[in-house]
N, CA and C of each residue as an Amber inpcrd file, in Angstrom:
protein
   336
   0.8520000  -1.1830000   0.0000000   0.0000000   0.0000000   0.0000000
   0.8950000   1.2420000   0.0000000   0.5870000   2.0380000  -0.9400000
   0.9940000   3.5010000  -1.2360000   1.2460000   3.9820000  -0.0750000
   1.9330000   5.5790000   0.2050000   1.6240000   6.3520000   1.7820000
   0.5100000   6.6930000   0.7490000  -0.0760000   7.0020000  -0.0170000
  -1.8670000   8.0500000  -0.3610000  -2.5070000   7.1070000  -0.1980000
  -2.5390000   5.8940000  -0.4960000  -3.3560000   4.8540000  -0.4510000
  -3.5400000   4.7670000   1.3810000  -2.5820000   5.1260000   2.0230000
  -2.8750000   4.9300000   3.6850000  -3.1480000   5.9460000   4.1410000
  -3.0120000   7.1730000   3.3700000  -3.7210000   8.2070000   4.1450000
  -5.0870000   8.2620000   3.5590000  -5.6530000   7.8450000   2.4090000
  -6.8780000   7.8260000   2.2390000  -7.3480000   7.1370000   3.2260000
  -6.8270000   5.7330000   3.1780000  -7.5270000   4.9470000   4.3970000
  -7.8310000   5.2060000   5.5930000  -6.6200000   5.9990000   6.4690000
  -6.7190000   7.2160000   7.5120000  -7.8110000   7.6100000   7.4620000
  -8.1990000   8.3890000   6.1410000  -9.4010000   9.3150000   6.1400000
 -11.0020000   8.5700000   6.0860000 -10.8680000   7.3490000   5.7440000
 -11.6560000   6.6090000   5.4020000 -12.2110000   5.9150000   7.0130000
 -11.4290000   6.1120000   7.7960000 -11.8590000   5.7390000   9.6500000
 -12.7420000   7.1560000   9.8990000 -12.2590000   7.9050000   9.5550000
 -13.0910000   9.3330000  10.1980000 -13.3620000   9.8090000   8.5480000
 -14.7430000  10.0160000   8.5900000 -15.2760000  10.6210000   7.0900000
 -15.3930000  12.0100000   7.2610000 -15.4390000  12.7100000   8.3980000
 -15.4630000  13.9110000   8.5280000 -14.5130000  14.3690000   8.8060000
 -12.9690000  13.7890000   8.7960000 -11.6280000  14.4340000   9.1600000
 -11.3140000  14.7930000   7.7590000 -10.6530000  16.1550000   7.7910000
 -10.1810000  16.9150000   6.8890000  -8.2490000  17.2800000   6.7750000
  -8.0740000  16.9290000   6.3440000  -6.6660000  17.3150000   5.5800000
  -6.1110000  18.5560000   4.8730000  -5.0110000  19.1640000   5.3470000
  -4.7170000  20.4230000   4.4810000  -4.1410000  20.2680000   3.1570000
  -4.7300000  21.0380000   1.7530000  -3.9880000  20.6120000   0.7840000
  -3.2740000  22.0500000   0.0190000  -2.1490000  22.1420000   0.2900000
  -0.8750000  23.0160000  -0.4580000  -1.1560000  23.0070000  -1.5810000
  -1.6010000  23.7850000  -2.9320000  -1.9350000  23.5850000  -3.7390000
  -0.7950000  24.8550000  -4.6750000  -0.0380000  24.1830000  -5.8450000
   1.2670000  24.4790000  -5.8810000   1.3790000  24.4640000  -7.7220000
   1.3020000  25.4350000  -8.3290000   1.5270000  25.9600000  -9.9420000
   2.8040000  24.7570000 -10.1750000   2.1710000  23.7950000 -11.5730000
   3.2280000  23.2780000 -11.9220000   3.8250000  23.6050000 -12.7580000
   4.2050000  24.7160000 -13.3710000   4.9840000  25.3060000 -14.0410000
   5.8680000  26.3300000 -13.4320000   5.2300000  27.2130000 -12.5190000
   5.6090000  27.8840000 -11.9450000   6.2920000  28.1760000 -10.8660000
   5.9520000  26.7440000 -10.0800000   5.9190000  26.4220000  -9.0110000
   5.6220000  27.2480000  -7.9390000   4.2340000  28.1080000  -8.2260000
   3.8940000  29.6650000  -7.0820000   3.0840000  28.5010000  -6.3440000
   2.8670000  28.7610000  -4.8720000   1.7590000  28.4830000  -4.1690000
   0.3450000  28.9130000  -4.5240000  -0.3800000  28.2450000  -4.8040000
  -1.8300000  29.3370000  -5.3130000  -2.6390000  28.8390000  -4.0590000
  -2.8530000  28.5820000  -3.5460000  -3.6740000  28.3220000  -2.2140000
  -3.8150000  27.0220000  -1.3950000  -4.4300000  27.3420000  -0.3940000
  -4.4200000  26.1200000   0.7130000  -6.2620000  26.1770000   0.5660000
  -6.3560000  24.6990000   1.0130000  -7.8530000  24.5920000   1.0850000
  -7.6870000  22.8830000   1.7960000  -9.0360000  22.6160000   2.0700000
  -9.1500000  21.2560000   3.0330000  -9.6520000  20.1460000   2.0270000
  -9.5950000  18.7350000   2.4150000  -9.9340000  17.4420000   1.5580000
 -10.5250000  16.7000000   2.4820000 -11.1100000  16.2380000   2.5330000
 -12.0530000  15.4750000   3.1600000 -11.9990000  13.5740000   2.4210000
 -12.2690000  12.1930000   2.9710000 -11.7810000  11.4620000   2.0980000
 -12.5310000  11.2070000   0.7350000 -13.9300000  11.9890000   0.6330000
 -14.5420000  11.9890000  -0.8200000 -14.1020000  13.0820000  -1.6150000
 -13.3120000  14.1950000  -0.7570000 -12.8020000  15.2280000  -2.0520000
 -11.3800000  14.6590000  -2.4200000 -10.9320000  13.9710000  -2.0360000
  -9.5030000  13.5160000  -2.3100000  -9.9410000  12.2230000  -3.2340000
 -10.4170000  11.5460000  -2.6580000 -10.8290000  10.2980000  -3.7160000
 -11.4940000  10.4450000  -5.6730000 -12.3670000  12.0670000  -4.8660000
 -12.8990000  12.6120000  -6.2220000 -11.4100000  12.7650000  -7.3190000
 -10.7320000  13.6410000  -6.4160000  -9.6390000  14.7910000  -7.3360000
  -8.8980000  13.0690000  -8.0020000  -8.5370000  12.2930000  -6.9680000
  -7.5890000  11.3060000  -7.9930000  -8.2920000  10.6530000  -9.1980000
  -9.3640000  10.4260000  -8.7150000 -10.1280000   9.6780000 -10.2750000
 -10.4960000  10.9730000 -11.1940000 -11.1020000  12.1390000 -10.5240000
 -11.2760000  12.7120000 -11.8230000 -10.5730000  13.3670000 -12.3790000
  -8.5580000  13.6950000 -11.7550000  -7.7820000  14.6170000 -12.0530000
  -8.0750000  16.3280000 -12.4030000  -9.7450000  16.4590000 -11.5730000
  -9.7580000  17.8320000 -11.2130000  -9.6990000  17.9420000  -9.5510000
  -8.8610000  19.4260000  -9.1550000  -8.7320000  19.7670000  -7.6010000
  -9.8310000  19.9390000  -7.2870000 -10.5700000  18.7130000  -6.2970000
 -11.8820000  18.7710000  -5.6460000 -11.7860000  18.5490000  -4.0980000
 -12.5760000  19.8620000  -3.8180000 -11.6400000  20.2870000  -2.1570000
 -13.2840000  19.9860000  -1.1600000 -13.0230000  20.3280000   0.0550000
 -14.2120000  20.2550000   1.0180000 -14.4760000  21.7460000   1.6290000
 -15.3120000  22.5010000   1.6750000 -15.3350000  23.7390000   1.8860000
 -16.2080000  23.6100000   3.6280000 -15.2750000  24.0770000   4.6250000
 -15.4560000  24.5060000   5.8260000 -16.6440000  25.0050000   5.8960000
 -16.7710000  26.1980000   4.9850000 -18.2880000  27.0000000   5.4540000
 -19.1300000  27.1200000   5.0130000 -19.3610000  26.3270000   3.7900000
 -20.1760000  25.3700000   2.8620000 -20.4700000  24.6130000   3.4600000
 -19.9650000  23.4670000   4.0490000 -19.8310000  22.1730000   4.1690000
 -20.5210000  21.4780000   3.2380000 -19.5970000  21.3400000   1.9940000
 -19.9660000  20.9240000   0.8020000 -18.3880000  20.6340000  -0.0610000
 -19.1290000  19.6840000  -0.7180000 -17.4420000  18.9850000  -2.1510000
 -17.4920000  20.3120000  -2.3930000 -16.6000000  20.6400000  -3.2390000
 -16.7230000  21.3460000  -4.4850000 -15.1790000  21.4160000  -5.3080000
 -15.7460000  21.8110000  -6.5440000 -14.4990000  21.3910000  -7.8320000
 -13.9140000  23.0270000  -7.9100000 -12.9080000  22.6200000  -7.6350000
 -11.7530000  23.8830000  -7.7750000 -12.3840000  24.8940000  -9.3080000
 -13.4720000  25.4960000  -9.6630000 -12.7680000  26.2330000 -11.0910000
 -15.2010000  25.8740000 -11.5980000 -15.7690000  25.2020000 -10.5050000
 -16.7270000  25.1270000 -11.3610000 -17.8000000  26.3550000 -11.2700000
 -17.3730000  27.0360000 -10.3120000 -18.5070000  27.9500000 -10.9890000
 -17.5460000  29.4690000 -11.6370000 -16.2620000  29.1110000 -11.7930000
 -15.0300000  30.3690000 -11.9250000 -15.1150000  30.0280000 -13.5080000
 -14.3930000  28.9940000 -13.6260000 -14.5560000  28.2620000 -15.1400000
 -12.4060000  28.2250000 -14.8920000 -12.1680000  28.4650000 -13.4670000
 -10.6470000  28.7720000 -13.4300000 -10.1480000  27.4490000 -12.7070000
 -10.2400000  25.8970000 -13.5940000 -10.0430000  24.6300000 -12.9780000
  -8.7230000  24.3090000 -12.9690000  -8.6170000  23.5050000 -11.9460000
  -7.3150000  23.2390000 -11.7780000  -6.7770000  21.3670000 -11.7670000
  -6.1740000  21.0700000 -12.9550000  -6.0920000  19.7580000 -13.7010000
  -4.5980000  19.3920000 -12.7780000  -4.9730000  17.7720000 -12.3120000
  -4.0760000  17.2920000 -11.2470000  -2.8410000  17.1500000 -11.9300000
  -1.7280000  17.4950000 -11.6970000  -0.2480000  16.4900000 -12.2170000
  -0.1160000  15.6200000 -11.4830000   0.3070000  16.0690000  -9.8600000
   0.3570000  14.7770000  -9.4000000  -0.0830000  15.3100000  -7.8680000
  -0.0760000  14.2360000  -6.8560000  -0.1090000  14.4600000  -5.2730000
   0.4180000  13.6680000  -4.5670000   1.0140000  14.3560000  -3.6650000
   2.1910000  13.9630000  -2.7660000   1.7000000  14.5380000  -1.4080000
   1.8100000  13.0850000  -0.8200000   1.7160000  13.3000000   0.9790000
   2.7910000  14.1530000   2.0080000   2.8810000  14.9120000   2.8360000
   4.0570000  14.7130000   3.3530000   4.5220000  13.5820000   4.7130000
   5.7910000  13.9950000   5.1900000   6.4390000  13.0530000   6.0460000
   5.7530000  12.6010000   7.2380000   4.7450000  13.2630000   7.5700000
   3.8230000  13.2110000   8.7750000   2.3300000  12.3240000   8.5920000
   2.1400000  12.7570000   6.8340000   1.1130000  11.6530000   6.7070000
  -0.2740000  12.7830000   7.2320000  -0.2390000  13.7520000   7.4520000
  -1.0690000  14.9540000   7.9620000  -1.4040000  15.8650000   6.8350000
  -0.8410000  16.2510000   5.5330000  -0.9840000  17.4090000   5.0500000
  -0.5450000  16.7810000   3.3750000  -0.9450000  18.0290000   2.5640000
  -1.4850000  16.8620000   0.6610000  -0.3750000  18.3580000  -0.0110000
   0.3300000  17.9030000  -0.9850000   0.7740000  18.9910000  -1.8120000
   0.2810000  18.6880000  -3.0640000  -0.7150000  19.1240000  -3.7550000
  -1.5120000  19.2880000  -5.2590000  -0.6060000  19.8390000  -5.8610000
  -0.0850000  19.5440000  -7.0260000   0.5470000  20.2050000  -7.8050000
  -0.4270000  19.8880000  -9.0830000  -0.8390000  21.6490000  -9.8800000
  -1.8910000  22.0790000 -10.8090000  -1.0410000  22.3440000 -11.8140000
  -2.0230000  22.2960000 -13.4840000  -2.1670000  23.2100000 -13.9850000
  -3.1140000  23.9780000 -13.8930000  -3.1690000  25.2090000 -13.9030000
  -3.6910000  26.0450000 -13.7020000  -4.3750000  27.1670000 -14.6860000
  -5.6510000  27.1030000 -14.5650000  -6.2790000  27.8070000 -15.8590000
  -6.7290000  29.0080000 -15.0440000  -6.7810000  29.5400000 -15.6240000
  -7.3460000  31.2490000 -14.7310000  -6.4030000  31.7110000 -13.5070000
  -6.8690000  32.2200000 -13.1540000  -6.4430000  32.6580000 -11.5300000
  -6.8920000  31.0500000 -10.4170000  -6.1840000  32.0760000  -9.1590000
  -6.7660000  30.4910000  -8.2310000  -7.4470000  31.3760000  -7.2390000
  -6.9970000  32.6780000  -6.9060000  -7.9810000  33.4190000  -5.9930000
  -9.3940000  33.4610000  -5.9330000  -9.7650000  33.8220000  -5.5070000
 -11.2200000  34.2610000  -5.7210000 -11.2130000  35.7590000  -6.1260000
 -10.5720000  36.4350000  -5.2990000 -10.1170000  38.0060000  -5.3260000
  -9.9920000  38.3820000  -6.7690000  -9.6250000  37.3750000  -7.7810000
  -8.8800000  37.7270000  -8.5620000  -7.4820000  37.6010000  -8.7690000
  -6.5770000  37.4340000  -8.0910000  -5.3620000  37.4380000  -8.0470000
  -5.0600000  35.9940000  -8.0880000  -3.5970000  36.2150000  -9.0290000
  -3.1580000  34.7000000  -9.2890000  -2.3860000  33.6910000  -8.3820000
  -2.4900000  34.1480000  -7.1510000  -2.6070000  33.3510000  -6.1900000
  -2.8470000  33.6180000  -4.9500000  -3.5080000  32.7870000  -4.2190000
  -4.5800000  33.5930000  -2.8570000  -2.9700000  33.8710000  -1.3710000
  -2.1950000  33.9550000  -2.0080000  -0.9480000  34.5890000  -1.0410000
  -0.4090000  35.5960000  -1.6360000  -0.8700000  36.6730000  -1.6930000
  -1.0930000  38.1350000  -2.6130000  -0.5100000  39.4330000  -1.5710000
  -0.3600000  39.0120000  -0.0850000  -0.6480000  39.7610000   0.9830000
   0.4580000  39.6270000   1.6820000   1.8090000  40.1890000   1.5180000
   2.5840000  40.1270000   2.1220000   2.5870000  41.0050000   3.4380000
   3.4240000  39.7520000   4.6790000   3.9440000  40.7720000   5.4730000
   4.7370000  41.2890000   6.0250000   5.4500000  42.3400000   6.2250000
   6.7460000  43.7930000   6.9140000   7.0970000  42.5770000   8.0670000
   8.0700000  41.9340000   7.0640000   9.4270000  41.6210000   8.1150000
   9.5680000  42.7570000   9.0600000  10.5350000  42.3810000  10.3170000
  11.0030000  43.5450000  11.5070000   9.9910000  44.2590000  11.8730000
């Protein structure tokens, strides 16, 4: 068994535990945002190779780009060392903000 194959399974004991997913320009390699997975939005994104996340204040699936038309097509996903947290690496059609901006870490802040 894979480590994704065991962290799905992880997720698959608790259906309502959520996972952070790093979601990371594969060309670019910019961060375009963080958002949560749940084990049916993660199971979605691998079979359908679109980023399909779990929305906190929704509490609802939803597909990265479907009501934007700004989807984001899987390359690949990688667990990290803890087995806690997902790095998505996209292509990326549109923006990934909502704001508008091409990636939702737009907001720097004054070191010192």
């Amino acid at each position: 068994m894979s480590a994704l194959d065991s962290a799905v399974a992880e997720l698959l004991k608790d259906p309502k535990a959520l996972i952070p997913a790093i979601v990371q320009d594969a060309t670019s390699h910019e961060v375009l945002m963080l958002a949560y997975m749940n084990t049916e939005s993660l199971q979605l994104t691998l079979q359908s190779g679109k980023a399909t996340f779990f929305s906190r204040s929704r509490n609802e699936i939803w597909v990265k780009g479907a009501t934007s038309g700004h989807y984001q097509e899987v390359v690949s996903v990688a667990l990290d060392c803890d087995g806690d947290a997902l790095l998505i690496v996209v292509n990326q059609s549109g923006v990934a903000c909502h704001t508008g901006q091409k990636s939702c870490f737009h907001q720097p802040l004054a070191l010192g």
